[in-house]
SEMI-283094 format. One record per atom (N, C-alpha, C): x, y, z; chain; residue number from 1; atom name. Coordinates in pm, whole numbers, plus 50000, padded with zeros to 5 digits. Each point is the difference from the previous one (the first is absolute). Layout:
residues N
      x      y      z  cadena  num  atomo
      X      Y      Z       A  NUM     CA
...
This chain:
residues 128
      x      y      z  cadena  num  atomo
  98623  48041  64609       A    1      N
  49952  49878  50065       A    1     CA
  50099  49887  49973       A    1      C
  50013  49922  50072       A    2      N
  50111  49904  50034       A    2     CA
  49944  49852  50052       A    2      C
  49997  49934  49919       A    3      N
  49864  49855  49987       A    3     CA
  50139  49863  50037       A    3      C
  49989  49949  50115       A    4      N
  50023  49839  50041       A    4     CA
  49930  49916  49995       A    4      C
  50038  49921  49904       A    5      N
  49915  49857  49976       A    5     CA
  50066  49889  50115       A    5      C
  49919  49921  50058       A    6      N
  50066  49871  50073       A    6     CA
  49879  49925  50009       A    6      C
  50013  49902  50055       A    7      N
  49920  49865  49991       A    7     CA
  50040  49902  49903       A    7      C
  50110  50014  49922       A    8      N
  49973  49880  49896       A    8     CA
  50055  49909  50059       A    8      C
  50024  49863  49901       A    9      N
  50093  49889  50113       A    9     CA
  49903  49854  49896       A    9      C
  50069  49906  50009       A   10      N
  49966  49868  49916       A   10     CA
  49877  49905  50107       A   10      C
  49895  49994  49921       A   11      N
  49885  49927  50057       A   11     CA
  49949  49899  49871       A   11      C
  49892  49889  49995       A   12      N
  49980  49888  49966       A   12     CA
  49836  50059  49901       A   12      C
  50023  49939  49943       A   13      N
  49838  50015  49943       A   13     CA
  49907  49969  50038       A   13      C
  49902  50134  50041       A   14      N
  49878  49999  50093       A   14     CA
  50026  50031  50131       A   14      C
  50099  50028  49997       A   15      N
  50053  50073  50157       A   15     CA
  49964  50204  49988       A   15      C
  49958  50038  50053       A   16      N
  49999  50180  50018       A   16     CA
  50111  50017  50044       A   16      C
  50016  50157  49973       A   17      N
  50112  50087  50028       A   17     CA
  49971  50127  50001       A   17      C
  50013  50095  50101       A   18      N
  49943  50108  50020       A   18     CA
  50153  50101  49966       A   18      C
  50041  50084  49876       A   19      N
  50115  50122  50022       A   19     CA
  49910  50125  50011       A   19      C
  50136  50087  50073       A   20      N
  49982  50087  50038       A   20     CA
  50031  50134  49920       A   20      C
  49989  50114  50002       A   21      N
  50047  50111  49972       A   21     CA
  49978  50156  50084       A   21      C
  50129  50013  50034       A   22      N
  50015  50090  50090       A   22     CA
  50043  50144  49938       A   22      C
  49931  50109  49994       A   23      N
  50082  50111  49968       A   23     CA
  49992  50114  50047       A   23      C
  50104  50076  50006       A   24      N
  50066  50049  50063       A   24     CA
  50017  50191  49986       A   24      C
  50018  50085  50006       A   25      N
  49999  50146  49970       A   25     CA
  49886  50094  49980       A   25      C
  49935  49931  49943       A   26      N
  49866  50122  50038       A   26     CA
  49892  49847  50038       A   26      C
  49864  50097  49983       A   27      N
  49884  49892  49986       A   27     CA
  49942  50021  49894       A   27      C
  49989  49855  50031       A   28      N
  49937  49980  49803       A   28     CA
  49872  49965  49994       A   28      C
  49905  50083  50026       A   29      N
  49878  50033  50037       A   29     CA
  49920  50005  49862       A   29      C
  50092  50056  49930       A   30      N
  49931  50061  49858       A   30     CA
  50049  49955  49910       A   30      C
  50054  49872  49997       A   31      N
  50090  49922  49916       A   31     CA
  49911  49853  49980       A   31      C
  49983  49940  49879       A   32      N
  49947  49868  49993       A   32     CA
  50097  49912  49975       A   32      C
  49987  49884  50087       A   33      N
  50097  49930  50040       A   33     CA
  50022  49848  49916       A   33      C
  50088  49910  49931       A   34      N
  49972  49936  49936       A   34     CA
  50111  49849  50046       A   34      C
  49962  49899  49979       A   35      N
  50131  49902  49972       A   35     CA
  50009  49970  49842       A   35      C
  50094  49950  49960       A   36      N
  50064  49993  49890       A   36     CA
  50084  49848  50029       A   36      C
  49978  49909  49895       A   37      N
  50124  49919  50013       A   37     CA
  50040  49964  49910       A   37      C
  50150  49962  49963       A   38      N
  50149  49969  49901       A   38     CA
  50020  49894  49998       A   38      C
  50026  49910  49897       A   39      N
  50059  49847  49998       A   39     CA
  50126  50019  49872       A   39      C
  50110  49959  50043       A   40      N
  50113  50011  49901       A   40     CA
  49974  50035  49864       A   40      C
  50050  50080  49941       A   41      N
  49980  50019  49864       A   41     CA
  49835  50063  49967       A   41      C
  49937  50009  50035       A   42      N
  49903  50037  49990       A   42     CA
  49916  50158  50073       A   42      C
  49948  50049  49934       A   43      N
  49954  50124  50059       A   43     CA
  49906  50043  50114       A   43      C
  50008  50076  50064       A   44      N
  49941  50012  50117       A   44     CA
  49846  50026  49998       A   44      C
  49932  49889  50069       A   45      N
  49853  50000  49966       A   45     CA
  49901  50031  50118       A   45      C
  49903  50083  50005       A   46      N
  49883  50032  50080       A   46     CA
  49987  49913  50071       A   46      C
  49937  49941  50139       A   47      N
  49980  49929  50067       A   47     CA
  49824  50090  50071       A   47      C
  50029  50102  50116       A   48      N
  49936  50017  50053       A   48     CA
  49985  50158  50011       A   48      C
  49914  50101  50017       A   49      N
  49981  50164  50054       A   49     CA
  49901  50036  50059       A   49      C
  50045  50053  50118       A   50      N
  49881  50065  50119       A   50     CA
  50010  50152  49989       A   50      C
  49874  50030  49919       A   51      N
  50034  50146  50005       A   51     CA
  49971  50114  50128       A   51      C
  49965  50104  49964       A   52      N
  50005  50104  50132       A   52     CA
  49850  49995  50005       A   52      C
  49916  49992  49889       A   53      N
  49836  50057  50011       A   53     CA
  49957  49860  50047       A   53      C
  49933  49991  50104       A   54      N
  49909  49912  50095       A   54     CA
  50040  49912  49976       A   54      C
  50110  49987  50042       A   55      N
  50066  49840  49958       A   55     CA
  50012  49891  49898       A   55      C
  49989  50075  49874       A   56      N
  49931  49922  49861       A   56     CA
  50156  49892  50017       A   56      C
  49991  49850  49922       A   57      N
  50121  49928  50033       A   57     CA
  49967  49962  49817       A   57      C
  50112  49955  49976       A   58      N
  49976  49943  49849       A   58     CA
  50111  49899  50003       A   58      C
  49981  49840  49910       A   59      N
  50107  49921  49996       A   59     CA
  50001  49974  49864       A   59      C
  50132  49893  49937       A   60      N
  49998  49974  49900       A   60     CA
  49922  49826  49985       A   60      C
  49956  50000  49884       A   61      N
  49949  49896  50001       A   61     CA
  50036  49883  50065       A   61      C
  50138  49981  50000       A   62      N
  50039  49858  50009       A   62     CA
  50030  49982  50196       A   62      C
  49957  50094  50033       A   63      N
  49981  50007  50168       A   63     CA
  49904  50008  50050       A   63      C
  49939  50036  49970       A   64      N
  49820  50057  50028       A   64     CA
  49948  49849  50067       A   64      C
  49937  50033  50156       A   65      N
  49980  49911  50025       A   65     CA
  50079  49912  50130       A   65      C
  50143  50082  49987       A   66      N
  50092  49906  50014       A   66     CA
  50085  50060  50125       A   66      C
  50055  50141  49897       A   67      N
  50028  50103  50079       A   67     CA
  49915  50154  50080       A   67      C
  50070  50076  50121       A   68      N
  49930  50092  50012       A   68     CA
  50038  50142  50055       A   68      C
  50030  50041  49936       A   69      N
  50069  50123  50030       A   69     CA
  49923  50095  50124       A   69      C
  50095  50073  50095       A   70      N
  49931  50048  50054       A   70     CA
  50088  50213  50047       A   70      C
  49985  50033  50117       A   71      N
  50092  50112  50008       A   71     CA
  49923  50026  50173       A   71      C
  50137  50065  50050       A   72      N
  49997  50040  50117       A   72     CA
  50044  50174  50008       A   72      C
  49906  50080  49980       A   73      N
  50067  50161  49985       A   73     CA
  50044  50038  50105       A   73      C
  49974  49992  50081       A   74      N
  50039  50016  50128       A   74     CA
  50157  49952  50044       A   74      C
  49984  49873  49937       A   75      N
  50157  49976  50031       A   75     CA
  50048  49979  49917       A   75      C
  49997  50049  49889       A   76      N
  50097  50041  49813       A   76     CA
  50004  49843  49984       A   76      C
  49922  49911  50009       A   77      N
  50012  49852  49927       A   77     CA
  49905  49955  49888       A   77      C
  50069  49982  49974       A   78      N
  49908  49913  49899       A   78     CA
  50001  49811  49979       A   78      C
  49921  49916  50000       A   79      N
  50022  49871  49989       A   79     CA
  49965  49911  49881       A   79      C
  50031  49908  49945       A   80      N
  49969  49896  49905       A   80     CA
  49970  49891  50104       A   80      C
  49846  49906  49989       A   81      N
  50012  49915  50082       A   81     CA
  49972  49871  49878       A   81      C
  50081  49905  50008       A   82      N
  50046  49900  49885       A   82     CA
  49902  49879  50024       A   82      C
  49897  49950  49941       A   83      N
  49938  49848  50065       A   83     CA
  50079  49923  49891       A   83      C
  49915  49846  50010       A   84      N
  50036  49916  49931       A   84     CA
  50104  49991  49878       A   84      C
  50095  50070  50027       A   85      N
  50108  50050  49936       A   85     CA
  50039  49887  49876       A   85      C
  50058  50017  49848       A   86      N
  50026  49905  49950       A   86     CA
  50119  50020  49925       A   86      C
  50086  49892  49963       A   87      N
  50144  50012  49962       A   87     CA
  50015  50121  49913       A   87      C
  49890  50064  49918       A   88      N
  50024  50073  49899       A   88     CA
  49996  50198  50083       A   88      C
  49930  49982  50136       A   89      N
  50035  50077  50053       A   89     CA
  50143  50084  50064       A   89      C
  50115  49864  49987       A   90      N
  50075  50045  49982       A   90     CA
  50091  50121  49948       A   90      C
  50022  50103  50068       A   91      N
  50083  50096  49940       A   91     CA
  50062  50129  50125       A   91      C
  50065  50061  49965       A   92      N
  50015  50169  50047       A   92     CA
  49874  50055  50023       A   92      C
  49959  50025  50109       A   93      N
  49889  50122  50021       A   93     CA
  50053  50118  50032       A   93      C
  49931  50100  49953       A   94      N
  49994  50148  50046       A   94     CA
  49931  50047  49990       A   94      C
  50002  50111  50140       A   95      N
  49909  50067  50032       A   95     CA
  50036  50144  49955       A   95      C
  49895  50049  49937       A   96      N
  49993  50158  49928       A   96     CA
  49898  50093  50054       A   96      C
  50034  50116  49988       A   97      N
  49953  50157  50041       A   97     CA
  49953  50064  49824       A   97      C
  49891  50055  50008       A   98      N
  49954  50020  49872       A   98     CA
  50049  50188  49996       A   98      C
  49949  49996  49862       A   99      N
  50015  50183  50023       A   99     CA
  49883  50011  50089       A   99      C
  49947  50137  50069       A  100      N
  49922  50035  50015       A  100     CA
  49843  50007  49950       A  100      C
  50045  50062  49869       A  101      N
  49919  50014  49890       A  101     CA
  49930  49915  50001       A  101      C
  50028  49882  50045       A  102      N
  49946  49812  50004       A  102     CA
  49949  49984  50098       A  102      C
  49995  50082  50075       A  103      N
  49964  49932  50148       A  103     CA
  49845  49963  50021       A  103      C
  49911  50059  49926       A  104      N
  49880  49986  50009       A  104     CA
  49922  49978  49886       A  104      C
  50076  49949  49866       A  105      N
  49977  50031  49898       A  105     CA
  49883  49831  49994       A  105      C
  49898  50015  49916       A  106      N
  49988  49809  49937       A  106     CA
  49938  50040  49839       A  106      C
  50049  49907  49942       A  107      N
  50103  49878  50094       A  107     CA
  50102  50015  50046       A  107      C
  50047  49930  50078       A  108      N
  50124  50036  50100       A  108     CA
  50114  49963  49919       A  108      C
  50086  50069  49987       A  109      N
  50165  49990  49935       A  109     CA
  50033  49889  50034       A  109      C
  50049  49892  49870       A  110      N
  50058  49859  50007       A  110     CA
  50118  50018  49910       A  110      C
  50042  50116  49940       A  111      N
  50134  50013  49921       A  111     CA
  50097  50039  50071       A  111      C
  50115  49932  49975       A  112      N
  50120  49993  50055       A  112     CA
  50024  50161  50018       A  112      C
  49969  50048  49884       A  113      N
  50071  50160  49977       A  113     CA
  49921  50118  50095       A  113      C
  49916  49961  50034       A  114      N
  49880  50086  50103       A  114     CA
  50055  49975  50181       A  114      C
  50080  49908  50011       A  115      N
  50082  50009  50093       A  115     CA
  50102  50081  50029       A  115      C
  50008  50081  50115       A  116      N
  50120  50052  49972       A  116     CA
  50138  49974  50154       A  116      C
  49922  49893  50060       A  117      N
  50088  49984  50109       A  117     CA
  50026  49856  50022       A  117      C
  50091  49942  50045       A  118      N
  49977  49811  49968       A  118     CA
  50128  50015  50133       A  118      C
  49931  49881  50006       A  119      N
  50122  49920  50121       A  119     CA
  50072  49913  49922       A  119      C
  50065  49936  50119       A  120      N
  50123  49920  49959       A  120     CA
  49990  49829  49903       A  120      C
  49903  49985  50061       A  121      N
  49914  49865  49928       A  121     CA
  50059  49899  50164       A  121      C
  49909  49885  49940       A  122      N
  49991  49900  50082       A  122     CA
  49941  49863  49997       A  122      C
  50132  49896  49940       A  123      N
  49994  49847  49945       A  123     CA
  49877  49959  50097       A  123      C
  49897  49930  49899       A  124      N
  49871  49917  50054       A  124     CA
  50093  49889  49907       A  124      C
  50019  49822  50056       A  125      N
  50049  49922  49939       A  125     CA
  49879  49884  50032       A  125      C
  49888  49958  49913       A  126      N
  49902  49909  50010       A  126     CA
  50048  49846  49969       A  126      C
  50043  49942  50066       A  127      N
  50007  49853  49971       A  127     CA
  49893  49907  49950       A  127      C
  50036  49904  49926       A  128      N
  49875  49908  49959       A  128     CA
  50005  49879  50101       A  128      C
């Protein structure tokens, strides 16, 4: 599987932003799907996961509310949809492909290492 992130791009605080993730080589039907985002120096942290069993979605605290993950199987996408966005949202997003093993599991896989497919990432830049 072969995961494109796009949508990012510099917006204002309290403005939305909807990225995308596109992937590519098989279907990832049986795969739970996650964003992840990076800020310099710092390690790559959970954001959002839509798993395979009836659509269970899980976020991390500091989004909940805010953000909303969603997935298109049909057309290998997956989305982050961003509200009231705030400077600290700032960072690299990526979009990840879980093992299998994960796909239906709950709680749903929020460790980096339970991923095993990631895209390219994609700058969200939140202005104040």
């Amino acid at each position: 599987v072969q995961l494109q992130a796009s949508g990012g791009g510099l917006v204002q605080a309290g403005d939305s932003l909807r990225v995308s993730c596109a992937a590519s080589g098989r279907s990832f039907f049986n795969y739970a799907l996650a964003w992840f985002r990076q800020t310099p120096g710092k390690e790559r942290d959970f954001v959002a996961v839509f798993t395979n069993s009836g659509g269970s979605t899980s976020y991390a605290d500091s989004v909940k509310g805010r953000f909303t993950i969603s997935r298109d199987n049909a057309k290998n996408m997956v989305y982050l949809q961003m509200n009231s966005l705030k400077p600290e949202d700032t960072a690299v997003y990526y979009c990840a492909a879980s093992d299998p093993m994960y796909g239906r599991t709950w709680p749903p896989p929020e460790k980096e290492n339970e991923y095993i497919h990631w895209g390219q990432g994609t700058l969200v830049t939140v202005s104040s």
